[in-house]
C-alpha positions in Angstrom: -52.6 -182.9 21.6 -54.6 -183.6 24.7 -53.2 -184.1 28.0 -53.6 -186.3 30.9 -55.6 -185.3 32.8 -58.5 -184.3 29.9 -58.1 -187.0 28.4 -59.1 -189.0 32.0 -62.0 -187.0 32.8 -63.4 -187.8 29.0 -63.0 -191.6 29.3 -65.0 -191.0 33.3 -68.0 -189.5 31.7 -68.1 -191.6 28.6 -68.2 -194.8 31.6 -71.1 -193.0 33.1 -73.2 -192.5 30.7 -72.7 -196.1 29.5 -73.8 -197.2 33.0 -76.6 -195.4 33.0 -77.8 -196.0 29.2 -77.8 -200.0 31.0 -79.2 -199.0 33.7 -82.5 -197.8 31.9 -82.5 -200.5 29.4 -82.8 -203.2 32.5 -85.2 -201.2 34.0 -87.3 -201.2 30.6 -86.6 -204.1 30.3 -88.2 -205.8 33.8 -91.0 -203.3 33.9 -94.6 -205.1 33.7 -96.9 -204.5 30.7 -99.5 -201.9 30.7 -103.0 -203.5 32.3 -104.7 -202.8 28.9 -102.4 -204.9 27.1 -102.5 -207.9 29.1 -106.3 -209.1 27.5 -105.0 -208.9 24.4 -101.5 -210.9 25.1 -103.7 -213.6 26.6 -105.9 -213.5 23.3 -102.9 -214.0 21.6 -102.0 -217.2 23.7 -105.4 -218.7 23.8 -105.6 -218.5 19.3 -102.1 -219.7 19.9 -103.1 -222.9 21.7 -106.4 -223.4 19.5 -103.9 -223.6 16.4 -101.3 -225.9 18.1 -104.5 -228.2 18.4 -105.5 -228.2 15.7 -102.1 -228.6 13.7 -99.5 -230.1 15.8 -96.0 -228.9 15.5 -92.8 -229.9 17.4 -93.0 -228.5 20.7 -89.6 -227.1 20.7 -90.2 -225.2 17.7 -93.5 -223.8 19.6 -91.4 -222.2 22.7 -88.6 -221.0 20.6 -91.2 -218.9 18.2 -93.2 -217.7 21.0 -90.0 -216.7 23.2 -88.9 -214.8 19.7 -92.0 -213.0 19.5 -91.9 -211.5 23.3 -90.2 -207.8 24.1 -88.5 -208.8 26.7 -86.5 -210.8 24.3 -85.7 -208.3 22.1 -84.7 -205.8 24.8 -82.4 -208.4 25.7 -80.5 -208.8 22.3 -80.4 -204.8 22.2 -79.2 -204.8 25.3 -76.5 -207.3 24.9 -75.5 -206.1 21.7 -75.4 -202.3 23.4 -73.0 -204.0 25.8 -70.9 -205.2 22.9 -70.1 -202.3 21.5 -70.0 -200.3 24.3 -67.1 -202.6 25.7 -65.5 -202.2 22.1 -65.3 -198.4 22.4 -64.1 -198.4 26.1 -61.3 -201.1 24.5 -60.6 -198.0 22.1 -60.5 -195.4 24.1 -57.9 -197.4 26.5 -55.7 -197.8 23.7 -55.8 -194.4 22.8 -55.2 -193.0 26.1 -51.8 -195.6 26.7 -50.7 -194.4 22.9 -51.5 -190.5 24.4 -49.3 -191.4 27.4 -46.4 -193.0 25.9 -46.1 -190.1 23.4 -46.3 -188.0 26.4 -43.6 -189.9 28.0 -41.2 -189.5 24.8 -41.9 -185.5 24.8 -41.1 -185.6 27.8 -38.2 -187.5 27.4 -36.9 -185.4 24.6 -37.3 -182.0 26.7 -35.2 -183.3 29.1 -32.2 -184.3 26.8 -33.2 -180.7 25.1 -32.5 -179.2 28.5 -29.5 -181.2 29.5 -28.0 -180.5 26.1 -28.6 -176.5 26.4 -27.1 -176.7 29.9 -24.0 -178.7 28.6 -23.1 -176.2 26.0 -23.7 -172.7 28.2 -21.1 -174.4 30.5 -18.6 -174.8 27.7 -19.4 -171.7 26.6 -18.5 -169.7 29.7 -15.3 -172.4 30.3 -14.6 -170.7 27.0 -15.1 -167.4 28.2 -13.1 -168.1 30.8 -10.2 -169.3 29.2 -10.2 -166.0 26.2 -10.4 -164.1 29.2 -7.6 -165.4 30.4 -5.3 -165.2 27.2 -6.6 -161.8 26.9 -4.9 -161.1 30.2 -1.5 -162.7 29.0 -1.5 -161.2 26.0 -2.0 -157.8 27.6 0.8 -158.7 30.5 3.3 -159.9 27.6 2.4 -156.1 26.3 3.1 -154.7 28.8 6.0 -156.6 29.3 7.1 -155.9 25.8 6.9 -152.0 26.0 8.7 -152.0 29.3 11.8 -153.7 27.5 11.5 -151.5 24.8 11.5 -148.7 27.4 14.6 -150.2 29.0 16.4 -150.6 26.0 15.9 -147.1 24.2 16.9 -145.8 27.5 20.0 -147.8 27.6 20.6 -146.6 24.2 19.8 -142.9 24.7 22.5 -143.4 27.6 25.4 -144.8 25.4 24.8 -142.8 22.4 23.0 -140.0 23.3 19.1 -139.6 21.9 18.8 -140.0 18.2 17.8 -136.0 17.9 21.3 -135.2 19.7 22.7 -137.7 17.4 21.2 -135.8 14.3 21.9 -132.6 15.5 25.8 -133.7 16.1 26.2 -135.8 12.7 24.6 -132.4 11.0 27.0 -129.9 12.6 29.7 -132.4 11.9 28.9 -132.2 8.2 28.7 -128.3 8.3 32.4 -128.6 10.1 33.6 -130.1 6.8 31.8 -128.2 4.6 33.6 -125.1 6.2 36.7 -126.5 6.3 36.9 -127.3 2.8 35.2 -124.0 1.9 38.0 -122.1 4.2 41.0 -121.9 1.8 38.4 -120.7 -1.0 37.2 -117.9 1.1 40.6 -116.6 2.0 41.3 -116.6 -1.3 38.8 -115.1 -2.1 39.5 -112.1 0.3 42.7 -111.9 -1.3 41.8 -111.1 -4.2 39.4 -108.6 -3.2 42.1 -106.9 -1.4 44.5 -107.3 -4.4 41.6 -105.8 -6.3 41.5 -102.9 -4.1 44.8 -102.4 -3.9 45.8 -103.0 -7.5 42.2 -101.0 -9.5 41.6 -102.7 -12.6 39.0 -103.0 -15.3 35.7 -105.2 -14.2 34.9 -105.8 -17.2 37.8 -108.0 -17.4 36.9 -110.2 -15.3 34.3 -113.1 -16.5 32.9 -114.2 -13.0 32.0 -111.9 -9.9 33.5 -113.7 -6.6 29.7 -114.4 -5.6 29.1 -116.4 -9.0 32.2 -117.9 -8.2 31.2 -119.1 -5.0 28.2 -120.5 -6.4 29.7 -122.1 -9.0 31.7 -123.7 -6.3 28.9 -124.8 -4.2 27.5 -126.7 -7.3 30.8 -128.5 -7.8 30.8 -129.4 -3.5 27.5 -130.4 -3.9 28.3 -132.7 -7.1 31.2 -133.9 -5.6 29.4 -135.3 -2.1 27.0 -137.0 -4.5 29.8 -139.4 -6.7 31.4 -139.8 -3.4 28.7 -141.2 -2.2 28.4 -143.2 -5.0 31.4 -144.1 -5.0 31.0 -145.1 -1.4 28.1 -147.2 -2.0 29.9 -149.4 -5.0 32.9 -149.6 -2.7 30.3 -150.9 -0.1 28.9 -153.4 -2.4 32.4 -154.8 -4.2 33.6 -155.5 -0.8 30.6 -157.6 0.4 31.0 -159.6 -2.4 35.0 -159.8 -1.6 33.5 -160.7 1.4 31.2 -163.8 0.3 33.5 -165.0 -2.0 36.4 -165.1 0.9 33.8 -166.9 3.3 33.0 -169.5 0.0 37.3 -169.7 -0.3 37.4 -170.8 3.3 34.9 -173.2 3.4 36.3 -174.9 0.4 33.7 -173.9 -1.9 35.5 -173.6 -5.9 33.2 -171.7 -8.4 32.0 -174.5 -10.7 32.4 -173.5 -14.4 30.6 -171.3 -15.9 29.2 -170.1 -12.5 27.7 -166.6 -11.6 27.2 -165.2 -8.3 23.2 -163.9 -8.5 22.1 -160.7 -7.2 20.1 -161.1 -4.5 18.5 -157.3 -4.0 18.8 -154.0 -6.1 22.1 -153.5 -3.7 23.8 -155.4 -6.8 22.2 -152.7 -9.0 25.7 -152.8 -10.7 24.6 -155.9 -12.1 21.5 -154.6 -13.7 20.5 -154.0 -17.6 18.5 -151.0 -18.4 17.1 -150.8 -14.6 16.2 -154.5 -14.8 17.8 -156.9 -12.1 17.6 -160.8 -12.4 17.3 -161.8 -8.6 17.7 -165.5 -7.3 17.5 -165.2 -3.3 18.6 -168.5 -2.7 20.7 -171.0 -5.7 17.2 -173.9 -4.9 15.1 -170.8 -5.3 13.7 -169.6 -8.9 14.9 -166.4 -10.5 12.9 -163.3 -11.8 13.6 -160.4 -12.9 12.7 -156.6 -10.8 13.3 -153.3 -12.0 15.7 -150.9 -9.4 15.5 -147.5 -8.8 19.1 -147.2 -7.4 19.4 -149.3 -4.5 15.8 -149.8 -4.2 13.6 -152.2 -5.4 9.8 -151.3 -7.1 7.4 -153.6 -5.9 4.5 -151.6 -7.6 4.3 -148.6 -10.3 1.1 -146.8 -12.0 0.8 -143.5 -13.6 2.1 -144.3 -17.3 -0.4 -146.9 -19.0 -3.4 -147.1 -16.4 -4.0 -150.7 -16.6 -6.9 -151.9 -14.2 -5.6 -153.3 -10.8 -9.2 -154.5 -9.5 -8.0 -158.0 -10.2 -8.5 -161.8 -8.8 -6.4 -163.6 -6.0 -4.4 -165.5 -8.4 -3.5 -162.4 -10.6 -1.8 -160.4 -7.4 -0.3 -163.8 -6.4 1.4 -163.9 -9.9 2.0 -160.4 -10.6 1.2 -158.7 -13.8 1.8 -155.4 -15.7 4.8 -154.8 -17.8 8.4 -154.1 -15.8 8.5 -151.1 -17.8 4.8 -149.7 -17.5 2.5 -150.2 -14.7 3.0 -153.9 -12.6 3.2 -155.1 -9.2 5.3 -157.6 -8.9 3.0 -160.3 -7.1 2.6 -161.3 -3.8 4.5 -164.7 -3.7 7.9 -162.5 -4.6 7.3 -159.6 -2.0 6.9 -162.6 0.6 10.1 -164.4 -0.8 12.3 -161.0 -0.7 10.8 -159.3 2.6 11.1 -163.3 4.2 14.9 -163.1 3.3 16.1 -160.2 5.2 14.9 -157.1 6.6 13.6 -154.6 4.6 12.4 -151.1 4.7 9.8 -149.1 2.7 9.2 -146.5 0.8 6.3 -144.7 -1.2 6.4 -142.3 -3.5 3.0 -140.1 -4.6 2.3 -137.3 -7.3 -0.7 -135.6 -7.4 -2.3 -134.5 -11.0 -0.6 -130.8 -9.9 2.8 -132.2 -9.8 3.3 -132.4 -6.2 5.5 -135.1 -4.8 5.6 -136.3 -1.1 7.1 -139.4 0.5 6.1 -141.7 3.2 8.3 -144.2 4.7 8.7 -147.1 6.9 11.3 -148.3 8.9 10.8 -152.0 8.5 8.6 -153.8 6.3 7.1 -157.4 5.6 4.6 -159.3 4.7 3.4 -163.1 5.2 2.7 -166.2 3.3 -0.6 -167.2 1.1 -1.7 -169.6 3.7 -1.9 -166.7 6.1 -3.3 -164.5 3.5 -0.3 -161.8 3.1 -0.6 -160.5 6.0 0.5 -157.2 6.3 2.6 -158.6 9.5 5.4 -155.8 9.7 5.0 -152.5 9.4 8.1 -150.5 11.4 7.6 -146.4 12.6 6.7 -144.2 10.0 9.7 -141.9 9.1 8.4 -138.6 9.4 12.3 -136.9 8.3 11.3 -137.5 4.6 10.4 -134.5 3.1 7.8 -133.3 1.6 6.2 -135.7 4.2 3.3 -137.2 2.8 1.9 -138.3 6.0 1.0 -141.6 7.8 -1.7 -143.4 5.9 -1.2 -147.3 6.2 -0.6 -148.1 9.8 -4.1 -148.5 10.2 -4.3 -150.7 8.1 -1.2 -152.7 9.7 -1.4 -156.7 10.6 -4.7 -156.7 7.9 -4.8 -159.8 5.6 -4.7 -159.2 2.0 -8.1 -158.8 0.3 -9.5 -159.2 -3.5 -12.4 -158.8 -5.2 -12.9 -162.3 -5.1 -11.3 -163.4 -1.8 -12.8 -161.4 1.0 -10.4 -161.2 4.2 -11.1 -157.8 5.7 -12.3 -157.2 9.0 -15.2 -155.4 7.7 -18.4 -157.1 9.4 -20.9 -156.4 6.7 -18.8 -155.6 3.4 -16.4 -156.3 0.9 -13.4 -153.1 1.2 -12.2 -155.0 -2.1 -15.3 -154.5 -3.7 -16.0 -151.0 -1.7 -12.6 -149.2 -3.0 -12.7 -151.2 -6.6 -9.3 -152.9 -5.9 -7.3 -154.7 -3.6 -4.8 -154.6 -0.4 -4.7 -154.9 2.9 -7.8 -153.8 4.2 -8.6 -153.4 8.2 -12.5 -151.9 8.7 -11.5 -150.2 5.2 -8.8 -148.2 4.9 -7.0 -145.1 5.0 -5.3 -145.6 2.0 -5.8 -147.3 -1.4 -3.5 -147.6 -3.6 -4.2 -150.5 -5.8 -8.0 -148.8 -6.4 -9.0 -147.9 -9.6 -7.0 -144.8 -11.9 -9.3 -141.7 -12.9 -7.4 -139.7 -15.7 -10.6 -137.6 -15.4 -13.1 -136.4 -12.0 -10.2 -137.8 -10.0 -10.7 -135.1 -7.3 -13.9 -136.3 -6.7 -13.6 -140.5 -7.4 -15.3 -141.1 -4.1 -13.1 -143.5 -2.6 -12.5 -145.6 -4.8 -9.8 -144.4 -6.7 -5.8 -144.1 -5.7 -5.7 -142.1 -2.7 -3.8 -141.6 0.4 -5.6 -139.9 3.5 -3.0 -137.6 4.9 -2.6 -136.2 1.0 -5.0 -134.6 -0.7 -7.5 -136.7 1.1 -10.0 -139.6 0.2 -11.5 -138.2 -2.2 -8.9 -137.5 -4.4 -6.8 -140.0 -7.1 -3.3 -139.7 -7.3 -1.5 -139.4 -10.8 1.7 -141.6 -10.0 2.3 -143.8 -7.1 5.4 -146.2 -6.4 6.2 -148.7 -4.2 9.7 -149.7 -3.1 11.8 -151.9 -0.8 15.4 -151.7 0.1 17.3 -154.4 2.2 18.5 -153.2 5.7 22.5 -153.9 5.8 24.1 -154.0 9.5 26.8 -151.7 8.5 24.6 -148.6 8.6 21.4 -150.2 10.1 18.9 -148.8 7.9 20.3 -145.2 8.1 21.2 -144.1 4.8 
């Protein structure tokens, strides 16, 4: 597109030259006839006159022919219709140059709202800076905040009740207290017979059991006993918390309607359960379904016995699928709905194809609803006291949404981790652990990441045989410590 000032300077010399084209044609025009020429024009006029003589014509026909016939007449039609045109082109080029301008105008028009605009939205972009700038400096003062009463409140603790290794170390010697004391009487027994023996000689041979087998034996029966006592303890426990519901029901005036049973609400109520298969109803509006218990504990997930593929769609882990008694997880929706109703705590269990077991625990655990995408929103200290400890491998990974194959919510920039590990779960930049990924019965030291594995044992490399997953309520009598 031409601009202004070109496109003046053209229409200039255009007006010159037309100028001077006219210039020359007047001066052609009113220049004389050469001298030789003249005899001949007057020849022309005399025969002209002779004829006229001799045939009259109408005189105006007479001057109109003979002003036809001169040159001067004809430069002046060329001249005239030189003008014309000339005039009609100027006319053209004047509209062109106004079109030229007012397109100009709108360009110009349209770089200045294009300017304006640009302006407009770097200001709301730094007001926006601003202001995440400034929640970023909240949320790092409510941190700080946060840690500080955390501070102040372990160290209140710690003052009242002593720090939780004295506490260990106290409950542990207490323990060792009892276990002497009830060992006391056999030991002094013990020694009496050995002095009876020495004082009285008999036969060995008659006796069946040597005092150390004896002691053993009766370190199996202690041992034995502590473990139906704290059974025992733990259905004593759970008969009177339901005493306990049923009084609050009798005081409010609540009667049992006929017919009516009182639904388990966690694998607390194992009691209740048929072949390690609880029917669960959290709340009486809410819809029952059945989990299998381990104990006290609930399993959330199990592989290892058929090797069913996990690297499954949204509305699969949303469900659940597997069989109760095989391989399964349980399904999102019912892990929200159980972890939502109380506090719970975790627990994973791990076997390598070797036969090695280790644990890793959690303190508290939780996870959110589908319209946040299962977030992995609580994830309490790791519990290091389980032993064999198999290390800390999924508090990377905690606060990350829940990811499939086909619903992509890591915070990986430029990849799927569903789609990376062949699986699903909750996935920060990838993981540290994987343990919905694919099961190698075969190569699975070297499955390259994409099979079960847990960092912290046997590595990333490596797929794990069995793995479990399991969840157990945290009551207020013993806060979690059990």
């Amino acid at each position: 597109m031409m601009k202004k000032p070109q496109l003046k300077l053209m229409i200039n010399i255009i007006g010159l030259l037309g100028w001077s084209l006219v210039g020359g044609v007047l001066a052609a025009v009113t220049e004389s006839p050469p001298q030789n020429q003249q005899p001949q024009a007057q020849l022309q006029l005399q025969q002209t006159h002779q004829q006229t003589r001799q045939q009259p014509l109408p005189s105006s026909r007479v001057r109109s022919s003979a002003y036809r016939s001169t040159p001067a007449a004809t430069a002046h039609c060329e001249y005239k219709e030189l003008m014309t045109k000339l005039h009609d082109r100027v006319g053209i080029l004047a509209t062109l140059d106004e079109d030229q301008r007012h397109r100009l105008e709108v360009i110009d028009k349209k770089i200045d709202d294009l300017v304006a605009s640009n302006t407009g939205r770097m200001e709301s972009l730094k007001a926006q800076q601003m202001d995440f700038q400034q929640r970023l400096d909240s949320f790092e003062h409510i941190q700080r905040l946060s840690r500080n009463t955390l501070d102040e409140l372990k160290g209140e603790t710690d003052q009242v009740f002593g720090s939780r290794l004295v506490r260990q170390l106290r409950h542990k010697r207490r323990n060792r207290q009892k276990l002497n004391d009830l060992s006391r009487p056999i030991r002094q027994a013990a020694a009496q017979e050995e002095q009876d023996s020495e004082r009285f000689p008999r036969n060995q041979s008659d006796l069946v059991l040597s005092v150390p087998e004896r002691l053993d034996a009766l370190a199996s029966l202690l041992a034995s006993t502590a473990i139906n006592v704290r059974d025992l303890q733990q259905s004593v426990r759970k008969v009177l918390q339901n005493n306990r519901r049923n009084l609050q029901r009798h005081r409010a005036g609540q009667q049992p309607k006929p017919g009516y049973m009182e639904h388990a609400t966690s694998c607390l109520d194992e009691y209740l359960a048929i072949n390690g298969i609880l029917k669960l109803q959290l709340t009486p509006q809410s819809e029952s379904f059945y989990v299998p218990c381990d104990k006290d504990w609930t399993v959330i997930m199990s592989r290892g016995q058929d090797g069913i593929n996990f690297e499954r769609s949204w509305l699969e882990y949303k469900d659940g699928f597997g069989n109760l008694a095989g391989d399964f997880f349980i399904g999102l929706d019912k892990v929200h709905a159980l972890t939502s109703s109380t506090l719970h705590e975790l627990r994973i269990v791990l076997e390598d194809f070797q036969g090695n077991v280790a644990f890793a625990g959690y303190s508290s655990f939780a996870i959110g609803s589908e319209k946040e995408a299962y977030p992995l929103s609580l994830l309490g200290q790791f519990q290091s006291e389980l032993q064999p400890s198999a290390g800390d491998s999924l508090s990377y990974q905690a606060g990350a949404k829940f990811s499939t194959i086909d619903n992509d919510n890591d915070n990986c920039v430029d990849c799927s981790c569903a789609q990376r590990h062949r699986g699903a779960g909750w996935f920060n930049n990838c993981a540290t652990s994987n343990l919905m990924g694919t099961y190698f019965e075969s190569n699975y030291a070297n499955a390259g990441q994409t099979g079960i594995f847990w960092e912290k044992f046997q590595g990333l490399e490596y797929s794990l045989m069995k793995v479990r997953m399991l969840i157990r309520p945290i009551t207020p009598e013993d806060g979690g410590q059990r």
